[in-house]
Structure formats: C-alpha cells, structure tokens
N, C-alpha and C positions, 0 to 999 in steps of 0.2 A: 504493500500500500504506500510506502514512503517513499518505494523508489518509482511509482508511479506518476508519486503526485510532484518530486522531483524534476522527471523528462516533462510532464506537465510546465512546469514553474518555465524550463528552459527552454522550451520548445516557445512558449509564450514571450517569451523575452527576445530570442532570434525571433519572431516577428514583427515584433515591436521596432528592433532593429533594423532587420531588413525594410521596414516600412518609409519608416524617417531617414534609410538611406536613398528610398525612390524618392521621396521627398522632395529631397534635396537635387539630384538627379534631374528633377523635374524641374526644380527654383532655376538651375543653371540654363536650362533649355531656355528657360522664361527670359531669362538676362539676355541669352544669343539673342534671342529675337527681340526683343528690345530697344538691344545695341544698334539691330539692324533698321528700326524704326528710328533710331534716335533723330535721324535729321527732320523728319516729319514733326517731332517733337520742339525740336528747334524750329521750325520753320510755326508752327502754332502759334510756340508762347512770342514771337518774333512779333507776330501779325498783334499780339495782346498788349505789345508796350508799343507797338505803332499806332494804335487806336490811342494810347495815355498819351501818349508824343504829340497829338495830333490837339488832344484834348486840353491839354498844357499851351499848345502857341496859340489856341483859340480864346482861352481862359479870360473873360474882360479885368478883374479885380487881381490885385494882387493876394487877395488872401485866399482866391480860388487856385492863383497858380502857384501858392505855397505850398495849400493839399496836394495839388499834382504831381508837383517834382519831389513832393516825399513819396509819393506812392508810385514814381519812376525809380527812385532809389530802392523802394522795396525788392519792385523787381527785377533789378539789376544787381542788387545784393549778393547774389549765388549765382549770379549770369555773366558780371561781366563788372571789376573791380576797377578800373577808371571813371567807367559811365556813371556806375555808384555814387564816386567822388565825387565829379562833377556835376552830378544833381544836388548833393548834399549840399555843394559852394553854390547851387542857386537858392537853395530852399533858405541857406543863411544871410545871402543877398536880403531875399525878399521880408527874413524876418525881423531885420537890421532898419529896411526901409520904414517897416508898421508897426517898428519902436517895440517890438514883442521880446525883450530879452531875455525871458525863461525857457523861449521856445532859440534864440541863438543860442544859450549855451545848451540845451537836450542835442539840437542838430552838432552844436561842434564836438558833444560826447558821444555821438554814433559816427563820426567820422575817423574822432579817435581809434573806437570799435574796430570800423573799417579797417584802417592803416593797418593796426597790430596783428589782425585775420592775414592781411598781408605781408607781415613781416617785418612793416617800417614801422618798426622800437621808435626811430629817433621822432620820428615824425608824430607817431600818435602823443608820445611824454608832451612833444610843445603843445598839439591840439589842448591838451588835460591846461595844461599851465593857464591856458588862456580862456580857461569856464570858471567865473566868477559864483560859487556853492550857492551863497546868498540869495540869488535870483532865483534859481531853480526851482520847480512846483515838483512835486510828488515821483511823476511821471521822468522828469530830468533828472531827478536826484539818481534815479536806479539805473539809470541808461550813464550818469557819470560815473556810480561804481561800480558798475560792473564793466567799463570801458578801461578802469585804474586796476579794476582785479584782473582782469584778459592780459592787457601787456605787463605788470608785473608776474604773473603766472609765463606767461611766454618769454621773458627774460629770466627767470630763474631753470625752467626746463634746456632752454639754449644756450645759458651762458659757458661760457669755457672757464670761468673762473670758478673756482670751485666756492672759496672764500666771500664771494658773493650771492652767490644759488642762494643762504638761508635769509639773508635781508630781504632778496625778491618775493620769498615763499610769506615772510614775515609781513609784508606789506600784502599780498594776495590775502591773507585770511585777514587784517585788520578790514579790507573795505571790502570781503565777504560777510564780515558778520555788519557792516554798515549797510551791506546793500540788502541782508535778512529784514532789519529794523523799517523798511521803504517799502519793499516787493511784498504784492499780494505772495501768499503760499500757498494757492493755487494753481501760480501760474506758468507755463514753460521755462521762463527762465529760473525760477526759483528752483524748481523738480531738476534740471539740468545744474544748477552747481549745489543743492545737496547730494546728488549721488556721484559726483565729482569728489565731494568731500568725505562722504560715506567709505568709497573703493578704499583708499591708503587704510582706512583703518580693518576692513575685513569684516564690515558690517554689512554683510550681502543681503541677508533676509528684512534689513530695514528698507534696502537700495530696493529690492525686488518689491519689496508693497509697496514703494513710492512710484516703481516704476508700472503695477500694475491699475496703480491710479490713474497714472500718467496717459495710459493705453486706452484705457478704458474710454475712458473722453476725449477718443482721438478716433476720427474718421480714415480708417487706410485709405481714402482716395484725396487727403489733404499734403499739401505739400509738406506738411511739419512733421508727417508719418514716417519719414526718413529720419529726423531729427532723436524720436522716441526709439525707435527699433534700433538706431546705432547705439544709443545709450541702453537699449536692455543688452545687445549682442556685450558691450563694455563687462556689462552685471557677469554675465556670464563666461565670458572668457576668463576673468577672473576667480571663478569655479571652477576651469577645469573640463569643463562639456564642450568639446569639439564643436560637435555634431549640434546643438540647440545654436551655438557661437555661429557656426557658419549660417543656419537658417535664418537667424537674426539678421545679420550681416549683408545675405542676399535679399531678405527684404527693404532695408535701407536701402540697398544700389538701387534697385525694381523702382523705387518711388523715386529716387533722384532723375533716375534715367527716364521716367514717364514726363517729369514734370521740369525736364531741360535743362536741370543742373548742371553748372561748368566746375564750380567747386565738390569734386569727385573725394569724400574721403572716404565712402564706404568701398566703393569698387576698389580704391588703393589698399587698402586694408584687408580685403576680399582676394586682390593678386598675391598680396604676399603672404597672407595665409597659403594660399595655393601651390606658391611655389616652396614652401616648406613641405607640402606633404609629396609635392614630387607631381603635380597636375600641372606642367608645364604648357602644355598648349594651349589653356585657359586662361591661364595665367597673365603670360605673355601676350592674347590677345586682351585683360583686361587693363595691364601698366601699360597699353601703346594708347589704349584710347580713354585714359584719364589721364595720360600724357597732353593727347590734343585737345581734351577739353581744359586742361590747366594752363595751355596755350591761349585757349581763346578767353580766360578767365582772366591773367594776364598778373598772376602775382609768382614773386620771389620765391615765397616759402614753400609751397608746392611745389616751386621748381627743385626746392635743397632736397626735400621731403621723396619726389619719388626719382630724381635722376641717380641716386643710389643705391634703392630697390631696382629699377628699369634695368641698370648695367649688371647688376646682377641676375635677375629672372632673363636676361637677353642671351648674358653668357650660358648659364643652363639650357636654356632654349636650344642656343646654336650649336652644343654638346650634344645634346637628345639630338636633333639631324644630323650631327655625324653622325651619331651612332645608327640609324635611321638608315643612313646611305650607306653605310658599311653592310650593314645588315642585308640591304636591298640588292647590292653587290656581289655579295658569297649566294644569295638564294639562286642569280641570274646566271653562278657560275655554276649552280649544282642543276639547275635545269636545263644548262648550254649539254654537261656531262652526259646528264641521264637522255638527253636527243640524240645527241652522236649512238652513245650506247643502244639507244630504239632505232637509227639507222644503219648500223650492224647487222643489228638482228633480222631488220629488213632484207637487206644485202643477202645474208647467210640463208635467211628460207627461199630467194629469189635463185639463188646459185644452185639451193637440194630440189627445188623444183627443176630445174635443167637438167641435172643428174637423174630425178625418177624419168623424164623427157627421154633420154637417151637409153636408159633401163626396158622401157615399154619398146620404144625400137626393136630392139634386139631381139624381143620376140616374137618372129616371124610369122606365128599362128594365129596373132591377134595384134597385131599388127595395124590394120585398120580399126577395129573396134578400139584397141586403147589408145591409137591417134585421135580419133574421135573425144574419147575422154580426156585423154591429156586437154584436148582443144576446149573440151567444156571447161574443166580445169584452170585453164590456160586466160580463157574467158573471163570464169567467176574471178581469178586475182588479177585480171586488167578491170574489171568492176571496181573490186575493192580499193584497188590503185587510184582509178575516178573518184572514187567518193572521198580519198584521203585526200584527196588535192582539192575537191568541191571543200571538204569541211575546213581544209586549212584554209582556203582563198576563206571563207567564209568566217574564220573563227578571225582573218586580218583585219577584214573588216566593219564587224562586229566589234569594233574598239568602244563604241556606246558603253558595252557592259563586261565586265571580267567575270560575272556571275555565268552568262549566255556561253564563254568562251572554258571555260572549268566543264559546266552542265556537257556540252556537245563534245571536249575530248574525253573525258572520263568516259562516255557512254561508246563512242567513238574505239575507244582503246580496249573498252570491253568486249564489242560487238568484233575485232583484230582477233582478239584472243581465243575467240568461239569459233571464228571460221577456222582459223590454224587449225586448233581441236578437230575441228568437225572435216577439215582436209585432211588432216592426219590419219580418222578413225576412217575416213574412205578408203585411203590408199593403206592402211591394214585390210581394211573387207576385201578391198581386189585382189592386194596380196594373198590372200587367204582362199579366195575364190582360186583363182589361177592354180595355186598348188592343187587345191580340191578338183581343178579341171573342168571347173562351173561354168564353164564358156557362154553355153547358153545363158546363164541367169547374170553374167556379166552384160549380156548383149540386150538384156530387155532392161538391166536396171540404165545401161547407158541412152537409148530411149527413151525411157521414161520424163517428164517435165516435172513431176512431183516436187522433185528436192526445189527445183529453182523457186516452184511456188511457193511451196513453203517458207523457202528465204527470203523470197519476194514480201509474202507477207509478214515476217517477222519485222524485216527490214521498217516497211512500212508500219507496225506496230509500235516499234523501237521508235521511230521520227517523231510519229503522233503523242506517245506519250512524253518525251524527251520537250517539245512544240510547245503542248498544252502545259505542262510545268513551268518552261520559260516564260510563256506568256499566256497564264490562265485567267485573263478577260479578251484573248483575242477574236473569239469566236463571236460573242456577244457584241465586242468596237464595231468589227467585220461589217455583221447583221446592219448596223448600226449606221453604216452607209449604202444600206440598200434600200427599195423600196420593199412596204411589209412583204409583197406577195412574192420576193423573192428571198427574203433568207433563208436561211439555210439551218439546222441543225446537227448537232454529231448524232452518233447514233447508242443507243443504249449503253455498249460496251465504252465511250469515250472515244470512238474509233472517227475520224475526221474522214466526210465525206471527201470525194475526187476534186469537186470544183474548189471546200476549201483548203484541200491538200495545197491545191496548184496557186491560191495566193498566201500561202504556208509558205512556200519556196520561196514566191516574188521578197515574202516580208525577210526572207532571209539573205536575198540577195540574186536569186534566180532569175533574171531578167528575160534569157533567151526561150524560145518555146522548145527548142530542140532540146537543149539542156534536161529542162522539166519532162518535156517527154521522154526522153532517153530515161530516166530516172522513175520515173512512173511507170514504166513500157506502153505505152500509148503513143500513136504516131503523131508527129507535128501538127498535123491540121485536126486533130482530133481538141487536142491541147486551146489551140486558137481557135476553136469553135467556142468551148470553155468560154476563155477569156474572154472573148468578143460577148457572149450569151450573158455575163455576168456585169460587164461594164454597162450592157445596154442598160440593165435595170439599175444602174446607182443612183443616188440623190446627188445631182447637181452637176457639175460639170462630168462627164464620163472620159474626158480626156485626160485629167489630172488624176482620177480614180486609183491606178494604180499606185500613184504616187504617194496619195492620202492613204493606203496599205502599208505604206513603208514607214509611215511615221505613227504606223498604231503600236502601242505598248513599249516607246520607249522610255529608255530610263533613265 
C-alpha cells in the first residue's frame, strides 16, 4: 500500500512537471511570435503618440499643452529616452510660463528619474539640486524621492569604489523611508520599492503577498503587467524555482513586446538566463533584438548592461555552429562512404549477373529458353536501374523536403533488397530445376506474366502507400481543383486510382507522358487521354492545372 501510494505521489509530481515544462515551451513559442509581430507593435503605438503629437500643436491654452506633453513623455518613457527628455523640457517650459512651481519642480524630479534610468549620474544629481522641496504638493514630493532614491541606488550598485557603495546605499534608504511617509501604499510604486527592500533581507513570503496584491489588481492586458511579473519573477529567482522564475520572466517580455517597449529588461534577463542553461539559439536570438531595441531607446546603460552578456551569448552561439558544422561534416563524410560502398555493391551484382549470363550460355539445351530468361532478367534490373535514376533525379529535386527524400530512399533501398532476394531465390529455383531436368516447367514458368504482375502490383502498392504518407491530404487538395462530378476517390484498400496515380507522378516530378506511361505500363496516348480527360474538368484555368498539382502539399 505504501509503495503504491508512493509511484502515486511520483508519478503525480513528473506530471506536474512535465506540464509546467510545456508550459513554458509554449510561453517561448509565444515570445517567437511576438518578436515577429513586434514591428506591427511599433508601428501601433507609433500611430498613438502621433495622434498626442498632433493633439499637442493643436492644443489652444497652455495648460492644455502642458497635459499633453506630459502624456507625450508618458509615452515615450519606455519608447524612446531623448523624446522623453525633451517633452519633459517642454512641459517645464510651459509650467515656468503659468507661474505653477510645484508642478516645475515634480517635472524636473521625473527628468531627474529619467537621466538616472539612463545612466546620466551626473546629470540627474544637478536636475535634484535645482527642485526647490518647499514648493512641492504631495504628488512632487514622491516623484522627488524617489528620483534621489533611483540615482543614489544606481551609484552605489555601479560604483567602483568600494568605500563609497555604503554612503550611496545610506542615502537610498534615508529618502526610501521619506518617500514611504508621501506614497499612497497602495500604489505601484510603493509595492515596487518595498519588495526591493524586502529581497536583501530574505523576506520572501512578505514580498510574495505584496506581490500577490500587486497582481491581483493588475489587468494582464495593461502595460504595467510587465512591471509586476518582473518583480514576482525577482521574488522568485530568489527562491530558487527555475522553472516558476522563467514563467514569470516570459510573461514580463510577452507584455513588453505586445505593448512596444524599447527598454527591454525582461527579454535581457530572459537571454541570459538562457544562455546559462545552455538554450543558445534562443538566447542569442533574444540579446540581438533587445540589442536593437536598446538602440532605438537610445541610453548608455543598457548599452554597459547587455554589450557584455551579447559578447558572450555570441561567443557561445558561434561555438555551438562550429560545432554544428563539424558535426554536419563527419555525417556528409559517412554518407559520401556508405554511397561509394552501395555503388560497389551495385557494380558486384551487375558483374555476377554477366557471369550467371555467360553460365546459361553454355548450356546448349536450353539455350534459348534461358536467353529468354536471362533477357527477362536482364529486363526487370534495367527497370530497377530506371527507377533508381527516376527516384534519385526525383529525390534532387525534391529539395522542398528532407522528410519526402528519407521517406522515398529508405522505401527505395528496401524495395533493392527484395528484388536481389527475390532474383536470387529465382536463379536457385532454375538452378534447381535444370539439375532436376525440369525443362519443361522451366519453359512455362519463363512464359508465364504472373511474376511481372505481381511486381507490377506490389510496385505500385509500394508508391501508393509511400505517396499517401508523404502527402496524406493530397487526394482530397487534388478533388479540390476539380469540378464535383469529376473527382475522384481511392479505393477501399487506400489503393490510388490510374488517373490519380498519373498526377501522383506529375506532383513528383513526372512531366513526360512517356515517362509515366512506361512506368504505369500503359501506352503514351492512353496516359494523354488521362490527362487531357482530367484537365478538361478543372476549376479555372485548365492550362495552368497541372501546375497548380505541383504546388499541392508542399512544405
């Protein structure tokens, strides 16, 4: 009973597992495609600040085109760090003009913001210098310390001096805990520097029900849904859970990437997780293109931030295709080998068939009957010789698909190996016969058509099912360009009727009627009767017809 309930517990658990690794699996898919939307993305939110743009030089009042050009900065905030700037120096312009000095010094505290997001220490400290506290309403006050906590926090993380780090870190919590005494605790930015503050201490489970507060009253289809899910992935890498950390993590990029973000930290953070666990081509395609969106975002810091990941995850990268090409390499020398070796072997039953040739000769008394044979013989491996040269020409190209070109030689290489056999166990039976003196029952089996048909139909059995595998909605596309009263179906066993046999072959490459007829054994104008009979009835142009065959079921 224990050890039942045991494989129970575990078996439970590899599914659990397994589960949250399609998961994820899936989240990644999500991102590729995404990626591959991104510009449509950008071209969106493009057209959304063209509208505020438009809305701003139209604006009569200046206090209308103050609201403006802050809600130009909004959204250029995460899109594009000049433009930001430079609305913000209008929005100070304008509040300068209508004598509003609570609302200059908030704007020179979000510029400060700005800068230090960017990198520029020097620049944000002067912005801070030049906001008079006094002024400030409620709203200013929290946007000034938390502009004083950002770049003190980002100068003690980046200093090189070591003997500095704690004055920085010392001035970050002094106008953390001034900026607590201002900010609702409610609100985004509050939630975001308590669980800032929470992590160093290893206080997960306080961080985690702040963050499930956080979430809760957060719509995933709002831009700020990246903001919360990088801050739980934060919770969590800190714990230890891989696998919750990445989820997290590819949520944040999904919403960045949806909603046109240039300032990429989740996807950066998402590459180089990746390229630790060894997911290089992921990887590398996620540090190129938060590369070019840090490009068009256009700060320093992201440039320090991922030009040192990128050169790394690059080197990796370009490691894995050596190794890739080396790999690719040694396969093409063992399949160059293993050809030579199957054109040997070719060569060697080509040269014991001339020998049994010469053998049959010699015996005077049958003489013609086993020239006869030989000739049939002689026949069936000039057949098989045609079809090895059909299927090679065929399998060149067929370059569309390596699946099409596996499928047709394996079946191919099979169907070699069975004739050998099956010429072998002949030339024992005549062997055999002849000692026995079976003349006559040699002379009616060499007459006889049986075997051919049978080969014939195997043959054709063998194509059919080999055909419908490769491409099992061809039948139905086929239909599909005909008029109703003439399609066509297979027949019970799967077995392809003659007419779609013969644009069977076209789709493989068969153009000539000879060709197909020779191969079908049906005479040429039998073949063009076919075709002529089946273009009459197409939908639509019946001259291009064939054409439109050639391009059903690829891949």
């Amino acid at each position: 009973m224990t050890r039942l309930l045991l494989t129970s517990v575990f078996l439970l658990l590899t599914a659990v597992i397994n589960a949250q690794k399609l998961n994820l699996d899936d989240l990644y898919r999500q991102v590729d495609q995404e990626i591959e939307h991104f510009p449509e993305y950008v071209a969106q939110y493009e057209q959304q600040i063209a509208a505020t743009r438009t809305d701003y030089q139209k604006a009569k009042t200046q206090q209308e085109r103050y609201r403006l050009a802050l809600a130009l900065y909004e959204q250029y905030r995460a899109f594009q760090n000049d433009s930001a700037l430079a609305y913000l120096n209008r929005a100070e312009t304008l509040a300068r003009q209508m004598n509003q000095p609570a609302q200059v010094g908030d704007i020179i505290s979000r510029a400060a913001f700005q800068c230090s997001t960017a990198g520029l220490y020097n620049e944000a400290l002067a912005f801070l210098r030049k906001v008079d506290k006094t002024q400030l309403d409620t709203l200013g006050l929290a946007h000034y310390y938390m502009a004083q906590m950002h770049v003190y926090g980002e100068l003690g993380y980046y200093t090189q001096v070591s003997s500095m780090r704690e004055g920085y870190y010392e001035k970050q919590a002094a106008y953390r805990d001034s900026l607590y005494n201002v900010i609702d605790h409610n609100s985004q930015d509050y939630m975001m520097q308590r669980i800032l503050e929470l992590l160093p201490q290893k206080r997960y489970q306080e961080a985690t029900d702040l963050s499930d507060r956080w979430l809760k009253d957060m719509s995933p289809e709002s831009r700020d849904y990246a903001i919360a899910s990088y801050y739980r992935y934060l919770i969590i890498n800190n714990q230890m859970n891989p696998e919750q950390a990445e989820y997290w993590l590819c949520q944040s990029a999904l919403s960045d990437i949806r909603h046109a973000v240039m300032d990429q930290a989740s996807l950066l953070a998402l590459a180089e997780k990746l390229n630790d666990e060894g997911e290089l081509t992921h990887s590398y395609h996620y540090i190129r293109f938060t590369w070019e969106c840090n490009n068009r975002f256009n700060t320093r810091m992201r440039n320090w931030q991922i030009a040192p990941i990128l050169n790394v995850i690059d080197s990796n990268y370009k490691e894995q295709l050596a190794r890739n090409t080396q790999v690719l390499t040694t396969s093409v020398i063992v399949v160059s080998i293993l050809a030579v070796m199957l054109l040997g072997l070719l060569f060697f039953l080509h040269r014991r068939n001339k020998q049994l040739d010469v053998a049959r000769q010699a015996v005077s008394d049958s003489n013609e009957k086993l020239a006869a044979l030989n000739e049939e013989l002689k026949s069936t491996n000039a057949q098989l010789s045609d079809k090895n040269d059909e299927f090679a020409l065929l399998n060149s190209q067929l370059s569309e698909s390596n699946r099409v070109k596996e499928e047709y030689i394996g079946r191919f290489m099979s169907l070699c190996s069975q004739y050998i056999d099956k010429i072998d166990d002949y030339r024992k039976m005549v062997n055999k016969k002849m000692k026995d003196k079976e003349l006559d029952e040699l002379y009616r089996l060499s007459k006889s058509t049986a075997l051919k048909e049978k080969e014939l139909d195997e043959l054709y059995e063998n194509f059919d099912s080999v055909f419908l595998h490769l491409f099992p909605n061809f039948v139905e596309d086929f239909n599909g360009l005909l008029q109703p009263e003439m399609r066509l179906k297979p027949r019970d066993d799967n077995r392809l009727p003659t007419e779609i046999r013969i644009f069977a072959l076209i789709r493989l490459g068969f153009e000539d009627s000879s060709k197909i007829a020779e191969f079908l054994h049906y005479s040429v104008n039998t073949i063009y009767n076919y075709r002529a009979r089946i273009k009459n009835g197409a939908i639509g142009n019946r001259e291009s017809f064939e054409q439109r065959v050639k391009q059903l079921g690829l891949i």
